[in-house]
C-alpha positions in Angstrom: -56.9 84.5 53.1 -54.2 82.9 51.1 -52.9 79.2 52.2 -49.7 78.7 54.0 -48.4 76.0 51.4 -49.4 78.3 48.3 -46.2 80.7 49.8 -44.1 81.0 46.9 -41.1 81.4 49.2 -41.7 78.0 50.8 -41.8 76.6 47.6 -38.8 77.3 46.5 -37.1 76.5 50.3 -39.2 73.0 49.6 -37.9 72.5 46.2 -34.2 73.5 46.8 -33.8 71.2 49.9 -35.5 68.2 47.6 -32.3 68.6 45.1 -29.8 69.4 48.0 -31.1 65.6 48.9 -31.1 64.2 45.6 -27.8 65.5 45.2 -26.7 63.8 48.3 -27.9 60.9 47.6 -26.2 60.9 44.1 -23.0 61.2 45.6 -23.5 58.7 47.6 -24.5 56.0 45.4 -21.1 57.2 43.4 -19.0 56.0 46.5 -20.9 53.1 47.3 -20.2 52.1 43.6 -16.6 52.6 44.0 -16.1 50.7 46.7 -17.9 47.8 45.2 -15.7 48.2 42.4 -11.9 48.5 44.9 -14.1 45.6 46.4 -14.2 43.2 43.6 -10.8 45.1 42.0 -9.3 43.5 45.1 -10.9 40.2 45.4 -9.8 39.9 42.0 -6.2 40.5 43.0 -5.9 38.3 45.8 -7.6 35.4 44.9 -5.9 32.7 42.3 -8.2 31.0 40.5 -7.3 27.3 39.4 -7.4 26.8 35.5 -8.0 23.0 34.1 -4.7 21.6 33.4 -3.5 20.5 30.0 -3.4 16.8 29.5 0.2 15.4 29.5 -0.5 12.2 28.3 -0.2 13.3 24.8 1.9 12.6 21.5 3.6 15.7 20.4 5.4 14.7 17.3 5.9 11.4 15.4 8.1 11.2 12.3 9.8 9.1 10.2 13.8 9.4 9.5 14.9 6.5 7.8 15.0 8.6 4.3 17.9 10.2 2.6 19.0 13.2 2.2 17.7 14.0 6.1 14.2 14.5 4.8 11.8 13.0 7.1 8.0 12.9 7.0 5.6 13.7 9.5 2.6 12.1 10.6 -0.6 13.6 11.3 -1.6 13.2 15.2 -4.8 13.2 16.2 -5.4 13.4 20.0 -9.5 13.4 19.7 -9.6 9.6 17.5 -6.2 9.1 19.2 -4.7 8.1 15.6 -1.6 8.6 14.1 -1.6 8.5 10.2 1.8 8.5 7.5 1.3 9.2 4.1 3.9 7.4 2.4 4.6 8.1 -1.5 5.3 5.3 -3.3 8.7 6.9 -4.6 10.7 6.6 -1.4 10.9 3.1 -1.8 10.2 1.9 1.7 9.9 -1.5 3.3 10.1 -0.4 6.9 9.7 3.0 8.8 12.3 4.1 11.8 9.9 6.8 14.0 10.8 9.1 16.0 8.6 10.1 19.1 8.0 13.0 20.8 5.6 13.5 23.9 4.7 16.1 26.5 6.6 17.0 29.6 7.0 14.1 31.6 5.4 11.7 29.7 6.8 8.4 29.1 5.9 5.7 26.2 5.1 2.1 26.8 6.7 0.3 23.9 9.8 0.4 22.8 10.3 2.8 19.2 10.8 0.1 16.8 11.2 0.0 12.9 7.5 -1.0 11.4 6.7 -2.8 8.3 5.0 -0.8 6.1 2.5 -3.2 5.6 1.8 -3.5 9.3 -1.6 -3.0 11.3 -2.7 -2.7 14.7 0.5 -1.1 15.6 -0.4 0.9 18.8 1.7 3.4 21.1 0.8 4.2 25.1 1.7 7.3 26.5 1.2 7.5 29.9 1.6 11.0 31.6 3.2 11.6 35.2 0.0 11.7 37.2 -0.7 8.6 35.7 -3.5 8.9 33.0 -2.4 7.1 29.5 -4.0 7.2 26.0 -3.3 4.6 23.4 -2.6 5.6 19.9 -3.4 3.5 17.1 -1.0 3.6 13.9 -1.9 3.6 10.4 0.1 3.3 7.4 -1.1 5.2 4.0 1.0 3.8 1.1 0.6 6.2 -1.6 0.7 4.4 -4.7 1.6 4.1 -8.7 -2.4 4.0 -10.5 -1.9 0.2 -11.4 1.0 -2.5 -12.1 1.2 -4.0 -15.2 3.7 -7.4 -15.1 5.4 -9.8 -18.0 8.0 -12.3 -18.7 11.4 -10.7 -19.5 11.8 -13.1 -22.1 7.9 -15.3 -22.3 9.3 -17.8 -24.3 11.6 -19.4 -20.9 8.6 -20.9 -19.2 9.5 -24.3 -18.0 11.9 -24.4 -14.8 12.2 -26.6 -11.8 12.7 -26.8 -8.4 16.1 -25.2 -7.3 16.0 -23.0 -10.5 16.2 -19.2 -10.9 13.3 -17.5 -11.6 12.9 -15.8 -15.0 13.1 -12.3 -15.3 9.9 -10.0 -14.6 9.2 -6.6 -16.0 6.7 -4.5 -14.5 6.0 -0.8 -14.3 6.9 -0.8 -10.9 8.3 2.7 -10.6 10.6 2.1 -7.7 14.1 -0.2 -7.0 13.6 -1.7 -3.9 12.8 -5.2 -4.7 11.9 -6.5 -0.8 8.9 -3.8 -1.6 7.3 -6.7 -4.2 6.4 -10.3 -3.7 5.7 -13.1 -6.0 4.1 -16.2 -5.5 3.9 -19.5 -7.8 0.1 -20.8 -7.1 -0.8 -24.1 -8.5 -3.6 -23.9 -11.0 -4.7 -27.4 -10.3 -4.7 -27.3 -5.8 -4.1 -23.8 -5.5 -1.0 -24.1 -3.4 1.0 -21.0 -3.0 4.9 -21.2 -3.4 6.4 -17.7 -2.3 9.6 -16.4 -4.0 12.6 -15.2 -1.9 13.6 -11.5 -2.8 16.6 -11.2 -0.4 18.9 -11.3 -3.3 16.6 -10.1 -5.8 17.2 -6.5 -7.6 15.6 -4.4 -9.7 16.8 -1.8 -12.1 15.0 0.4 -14.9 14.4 -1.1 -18.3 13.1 1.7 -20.4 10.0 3.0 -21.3 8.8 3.5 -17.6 9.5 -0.1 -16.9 11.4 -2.4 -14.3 13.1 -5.7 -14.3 12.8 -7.6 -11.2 15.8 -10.3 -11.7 15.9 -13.0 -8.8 20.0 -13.1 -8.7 20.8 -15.3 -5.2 22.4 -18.6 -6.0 20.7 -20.2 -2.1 17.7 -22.1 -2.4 15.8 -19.3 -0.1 16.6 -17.2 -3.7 15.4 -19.6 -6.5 12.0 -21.9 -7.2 11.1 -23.6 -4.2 12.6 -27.0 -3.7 9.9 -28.1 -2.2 7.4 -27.1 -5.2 5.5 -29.6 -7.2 5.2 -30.7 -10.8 2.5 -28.9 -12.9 1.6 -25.4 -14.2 1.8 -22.4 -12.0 -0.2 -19.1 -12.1 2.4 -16.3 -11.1 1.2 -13.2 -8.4 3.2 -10.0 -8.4 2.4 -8.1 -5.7 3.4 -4.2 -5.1 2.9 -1.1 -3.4 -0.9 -2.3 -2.9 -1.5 -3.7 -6.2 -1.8 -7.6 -7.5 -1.0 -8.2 -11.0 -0.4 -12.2 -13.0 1.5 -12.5 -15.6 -0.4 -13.5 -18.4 1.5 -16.7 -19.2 1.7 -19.8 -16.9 5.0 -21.0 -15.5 5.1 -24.9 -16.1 7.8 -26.6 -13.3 9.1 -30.0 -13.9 11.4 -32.0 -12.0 14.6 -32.8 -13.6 17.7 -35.7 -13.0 19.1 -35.1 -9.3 22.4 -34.4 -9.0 24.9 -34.5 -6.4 27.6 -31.7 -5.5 31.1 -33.8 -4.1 34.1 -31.3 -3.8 37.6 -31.8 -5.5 39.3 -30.8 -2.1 40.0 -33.8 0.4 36.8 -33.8 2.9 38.1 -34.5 6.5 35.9 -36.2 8.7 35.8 -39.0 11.1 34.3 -41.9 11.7 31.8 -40.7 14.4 30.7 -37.9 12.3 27.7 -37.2 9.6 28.6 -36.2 5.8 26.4 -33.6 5.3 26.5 -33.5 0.7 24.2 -31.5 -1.3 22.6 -31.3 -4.5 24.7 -29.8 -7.6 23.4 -26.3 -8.4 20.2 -26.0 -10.4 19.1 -29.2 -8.5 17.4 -30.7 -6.1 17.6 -34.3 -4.4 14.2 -36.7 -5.2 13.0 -40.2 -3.9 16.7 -40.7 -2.5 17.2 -44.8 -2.0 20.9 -45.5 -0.7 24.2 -44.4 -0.8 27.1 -46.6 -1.2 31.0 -45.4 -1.0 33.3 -48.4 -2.6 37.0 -48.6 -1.3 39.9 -50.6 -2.5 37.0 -52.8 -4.2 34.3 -53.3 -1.7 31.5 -51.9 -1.3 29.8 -49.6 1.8 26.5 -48.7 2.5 26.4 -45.7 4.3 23.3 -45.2 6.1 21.5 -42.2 5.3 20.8 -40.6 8.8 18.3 -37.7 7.1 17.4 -36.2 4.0 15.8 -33.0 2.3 15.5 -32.5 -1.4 18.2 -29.7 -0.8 20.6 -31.9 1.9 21.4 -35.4 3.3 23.2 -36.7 5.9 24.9 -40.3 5.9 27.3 -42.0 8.8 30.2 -44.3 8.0 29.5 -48.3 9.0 31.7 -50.1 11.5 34.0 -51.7 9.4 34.9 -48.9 7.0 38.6 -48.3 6.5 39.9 -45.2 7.9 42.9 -42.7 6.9 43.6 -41.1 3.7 41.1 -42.2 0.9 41.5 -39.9 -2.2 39.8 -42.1 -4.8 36.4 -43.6 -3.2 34.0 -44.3 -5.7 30.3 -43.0 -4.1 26.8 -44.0 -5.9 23.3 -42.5 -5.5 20.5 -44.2 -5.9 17.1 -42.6 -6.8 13.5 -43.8 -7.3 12.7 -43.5 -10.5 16.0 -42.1 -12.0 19.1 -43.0 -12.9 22.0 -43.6 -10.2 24.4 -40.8 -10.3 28.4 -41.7 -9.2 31.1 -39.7 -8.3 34.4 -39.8 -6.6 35.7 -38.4 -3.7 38.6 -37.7 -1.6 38.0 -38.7 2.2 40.5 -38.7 5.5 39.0 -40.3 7.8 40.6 -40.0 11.3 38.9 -41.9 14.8 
């Protein structure tokens, strides 16, 4: 007798239904998938998600504009040291930048866009965005220079001036013509006292063979030797585009005779008032003792109210004679040189 579960037929009933199942199940697992999928397809459509803003308090763009020819130069901004750095070349010839500033939307700066010395530091920028948040940027300055400087006398055989002098002549492979780019100082070899040169006036123009002359050309004191400087030998410092360079021979300064300037022109003052006379060009005004102004044969000591060794100051006394003067004899005295006289043509009114 043969089992019931060995029937072939059943079998096959058994095995059919099992994949009728299987296949059910299948297909359901396919639509539960693709709901999860118009699930999450939907979610995805509805919901905003909220990306991390991009700071504002940022400098976009800095530049410089002060060169010719509308060329500018741009400086390289980076917002992770919070730096700013300018390359300048050494053939722009630049004492001073002018920046422009650009920052993100909204954004405002703290200080106000000024020019900057080239040889400035610490110069710092705050740009603080409109939620609030600042960063501070730190400036620096990269001068991009000649390899070295080499300096001389124009002419080494003029080297003894004095105070209120011009300075010689300097060449110097300087390889630009902007002459407030260089400075010279006089330093004392004996105290090392420094004595800087004025180079408001100063110019500078190409001399051949790759080389410059730096000529000091004002005729003001601020221009010329210091009036102020002392006797001896002087050690002379040329400074530019980063480099230091003395000239090989010494500059000796000595004083020389004061001398007085007293115009041709009648001088109008009056009696309440201060002359105010200074030194004849190429001078300057040392140990100053008295100043006396003779009229129709007598003499006046006009006190000296102040003094400089490039100016002086003296009042008029009580008794001296007013109205139109045009021949008083006036004398300078001078510790230690000789008394220098002139005449000159006073009205004096009350």
């Amino acid at each position: 007798m043969k089992s019931k579960n060995n029937n072939p037929s059943l079998i096959r009933i058994q095995m059919f239904n099992t994949q009728i199942r299987i296949k059910n199940m299948n297909k359901v697992y396919t639509l539960l998938c693709a709901l999860f999928c118009l699930a999450v397809t939907f979610s995805s459509c509805t919901k905003t998600e909220e990306l991390t803003p991009l700071p504002e308090d940022k400098m976009l763009e800095y530049k410089v504009i002060n060169l010719t020819d509308d060329q500018v130069i741009y400086g390289a901004i980076d917002n992770q040291k919070n730096t700013i750095t300018v390359y300048l070349p050494f053939y722009y010839g630049l004492s001073v930048i002018d920046p422009e500033i650009k920052l993100s939307n909204g954004a405002k700066l703290k200080e106000e866009i000024l020019p900057i010395q080239v040889e400035a530091t610490g110069t710092t920028y705050t740009v603080t965005a409109a939620n609030g948040i600042s960063r501070t940027y730190t400036l620096h300055i990269v001068l991009q220079s000649t390899p070295s400087l080499a300096v001389s006398w124009q002419t080494p055989l003029a080297l003894s001036q004095s105070p209120g002098k011009a300075m010689p002549a300097i060449l110097g492979n300087f390889a630009h013509s902007n002459a407030k780019l260089v400075k010279v100082t006089l330093i004392n070899q004996e105290n090392q006292k420094r004595y800087s040169m004025g180079v408001n006036s100063a110019s500078i123009m190409t001399s051949g063979n790759d080389l410059y002359l730096l000529r000091f050309n004002g005729t003001e004191y601020i221009d010329r030797i210091p009036a102020d400087i002392t006797n001896g030998t002087y050690k002379v410092e040329v400074q530019s585009l980063g480099h230091t360079s003395l000239i090989a021979e010494p500059l000796t300064i000595t004083y020389v005779q004061p001398d007085v300037y007293l115009p041709k022109s009648s001088i109008d003052l009056k009696k309440t008032d201060e002359w105010e006379i200074v030194p004849q060009s190429n001078t300057v005004f040392l140990g100053l003792q008295k100043v006396t102004a003779t009229v129709n044969g007598k003499d006046y000591v006009l006190p000296v109210k102040s003094w400089s060794r490039t100016a002086l100051k003296v009042g008029f006394p009580t008794d001296f004679p007013g109205g139109n003067l045009p021949a008083v004899t006036v004398r300078f005295d001078f510790e230690g040189w000789k008394s220098v006289t002139l005449s000159a043509w006073l009205n004096i009114t009350t």
